[in-house]
C-alpha positions in Angstrom: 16.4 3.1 78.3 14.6 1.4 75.4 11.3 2.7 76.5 12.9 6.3 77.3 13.3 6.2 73.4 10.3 4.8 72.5 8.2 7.2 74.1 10.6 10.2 72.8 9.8 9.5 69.2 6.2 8.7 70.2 6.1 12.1 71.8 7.9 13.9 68.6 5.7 12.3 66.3 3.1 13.1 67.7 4.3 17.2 67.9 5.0 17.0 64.4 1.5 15.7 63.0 -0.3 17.8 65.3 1.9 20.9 64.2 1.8 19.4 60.3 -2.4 19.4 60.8 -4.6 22.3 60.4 -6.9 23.2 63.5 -10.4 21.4 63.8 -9.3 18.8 61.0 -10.2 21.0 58.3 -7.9 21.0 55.0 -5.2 23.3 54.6 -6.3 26.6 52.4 -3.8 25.8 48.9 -4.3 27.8 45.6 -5.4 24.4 44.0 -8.3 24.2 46.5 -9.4 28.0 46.2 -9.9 27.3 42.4 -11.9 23.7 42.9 -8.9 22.0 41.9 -6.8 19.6 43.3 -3.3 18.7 42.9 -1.9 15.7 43.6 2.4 15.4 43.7 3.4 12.4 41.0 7.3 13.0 42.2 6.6 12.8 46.1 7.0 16.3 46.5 6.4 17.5 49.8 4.0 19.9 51.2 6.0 23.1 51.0 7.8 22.6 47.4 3.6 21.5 46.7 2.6 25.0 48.3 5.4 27.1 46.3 4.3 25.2 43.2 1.0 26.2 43.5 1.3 29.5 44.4 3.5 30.3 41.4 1.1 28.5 38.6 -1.4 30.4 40.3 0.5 33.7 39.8 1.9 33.0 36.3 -2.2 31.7 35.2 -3.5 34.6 36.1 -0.6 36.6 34.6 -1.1 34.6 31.2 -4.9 34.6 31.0 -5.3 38.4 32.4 -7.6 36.2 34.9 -8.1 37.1 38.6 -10.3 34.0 39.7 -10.9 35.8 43.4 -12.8 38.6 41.8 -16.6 38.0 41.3 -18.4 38.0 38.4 -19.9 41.4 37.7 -22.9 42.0 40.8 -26.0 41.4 39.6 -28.2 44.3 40.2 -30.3 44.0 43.5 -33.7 43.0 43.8 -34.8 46.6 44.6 -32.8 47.8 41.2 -34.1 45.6 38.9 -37.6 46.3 40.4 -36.6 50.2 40.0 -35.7 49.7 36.0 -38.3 47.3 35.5 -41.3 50.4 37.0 -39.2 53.0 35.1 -39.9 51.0 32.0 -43.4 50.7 32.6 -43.9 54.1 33.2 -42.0 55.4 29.9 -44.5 52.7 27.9 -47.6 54.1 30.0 -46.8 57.5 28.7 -46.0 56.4 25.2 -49.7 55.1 24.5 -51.6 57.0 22.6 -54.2 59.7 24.4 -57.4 60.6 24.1 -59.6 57.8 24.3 -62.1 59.4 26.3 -62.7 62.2 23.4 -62.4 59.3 20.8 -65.4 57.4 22.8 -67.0 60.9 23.5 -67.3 61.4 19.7 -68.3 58.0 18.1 -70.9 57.3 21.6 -72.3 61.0 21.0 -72.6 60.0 17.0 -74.5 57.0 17.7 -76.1 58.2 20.7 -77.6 61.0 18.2 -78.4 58.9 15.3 -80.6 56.3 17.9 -81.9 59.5 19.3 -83.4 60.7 16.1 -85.2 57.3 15.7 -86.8 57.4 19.2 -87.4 61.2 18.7 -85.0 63.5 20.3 -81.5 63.7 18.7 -79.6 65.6 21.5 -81.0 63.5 24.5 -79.9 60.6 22.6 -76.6 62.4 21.9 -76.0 63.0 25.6 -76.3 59.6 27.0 -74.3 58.4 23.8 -71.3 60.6 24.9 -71.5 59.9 28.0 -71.2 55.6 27.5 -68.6 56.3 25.0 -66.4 58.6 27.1 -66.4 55.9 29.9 -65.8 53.0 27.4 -63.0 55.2 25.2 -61.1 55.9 29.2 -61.6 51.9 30.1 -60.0 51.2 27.0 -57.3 53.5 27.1 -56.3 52.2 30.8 -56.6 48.7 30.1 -54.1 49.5 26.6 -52.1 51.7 29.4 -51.9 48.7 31.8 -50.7 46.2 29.2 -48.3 48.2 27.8 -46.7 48.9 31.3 -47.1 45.3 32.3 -44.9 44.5 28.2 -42.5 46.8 29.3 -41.7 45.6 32.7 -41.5 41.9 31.6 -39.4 43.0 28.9 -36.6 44.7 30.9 -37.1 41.6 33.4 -36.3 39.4 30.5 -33.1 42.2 29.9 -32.0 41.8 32.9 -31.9 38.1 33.4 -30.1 37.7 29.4 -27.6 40.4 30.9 -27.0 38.3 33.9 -26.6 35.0 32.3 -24.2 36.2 29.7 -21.9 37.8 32.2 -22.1 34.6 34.0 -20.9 33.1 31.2 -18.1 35.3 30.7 -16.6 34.6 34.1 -16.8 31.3 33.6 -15.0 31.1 30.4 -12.5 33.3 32.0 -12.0 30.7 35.0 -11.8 28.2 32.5 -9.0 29.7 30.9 -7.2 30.2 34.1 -8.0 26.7 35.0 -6.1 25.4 31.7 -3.4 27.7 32.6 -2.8 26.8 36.3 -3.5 23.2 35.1 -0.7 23.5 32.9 1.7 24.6 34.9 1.4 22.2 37.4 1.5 19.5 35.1 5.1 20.7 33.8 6.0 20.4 37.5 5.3 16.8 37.9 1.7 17.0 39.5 -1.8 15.4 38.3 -4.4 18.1 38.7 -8.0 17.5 38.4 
């Protein structure tokens, strides 16, 4: 009869843990844990009144610091956005150079094309080929002052971006901070140590 007994409460133990466990040996999901926190009872309170605690300091923390911890920081914009503001930029700053580098070149090449022209002999020969060099090296300048000022442009709205990014990270942090404090709070009034 003895062992009849024994191997009852064996048996009822046994249902009890494996019912008290969650599946696969993984930790229970508590508010504590879906924060990074954890709570540990100081008045041997049980699971359950643990569970209620919890859920209540998580309700009145993010009720007292206006702070939803399961939203996300604000979406950074995707790879194929940023890339679209960053070539937007760059084309604004290509069309905000300043124009006419070829008829700049055209006039100062054909100027000294002339005056070189007159030493050798003919003046409009020389002015030719001199208007000629300097409209190809007045265009090569004006792209190369294009390029740079799109390539400026785009690392400057990267640069935006990233600033943007990190001081809305920031934010949300703070804000989960706050929560923290208040949840941490809470739970300390209710005789737990929370870390």
């Amino acid at each position: 009869m003895n062992f009849v007994a024994f191997a009852m409460s064996i048996l009822v133990s046994a249902t009890a843990v494996a019912q008290a466990s969650p599946p696969n040996g993984a930790d229970p999901w508590t508010p504590a844990k879906s924060i990074g926190m954890y709570a540990y009872p100081k008045n041997h309170q049980n699971a359950d009144q643990q569970l209620k605690d919890e859920s209540e300091c998580y309700g009145s923390a993010k009720q007292q610091s206006g702070v939803d911890p399961q939203t996300s920081a604000s979406a950074e914009p995707s790879a194929s956005e940023q890339k679209a503001a960053q070539e937007q930029a760059a084309q604004e700053a290509g069309k905000s150079t300043p124009k006419g580098g070829t008829a700049k070149g055209t006039a100062g090449g054909a100027a000294g094309g002339a005056a070189i022209g007159a030493i050798a002999g003919d003046a409009g020969k020389g002015a030719a080929i001199g208007a000629t060099t300097g409209a190809v090296a007045g265009r090569r300048q004006q792209k190369k002052a294009e390029k740079e000022a799109k390539k400026q442009a785009s690392q400057q709205t990267a640069e935006s971006q990233q600033q943007s990014q990190a001081q809305a990270t920031a934010q949300h942090q703070a804000a989960l901070d706050s929560f923290k404090r208040a949840f941490s709070a809470c739970m300390d009034a209710r005789g737990y140590s929370v870390k």
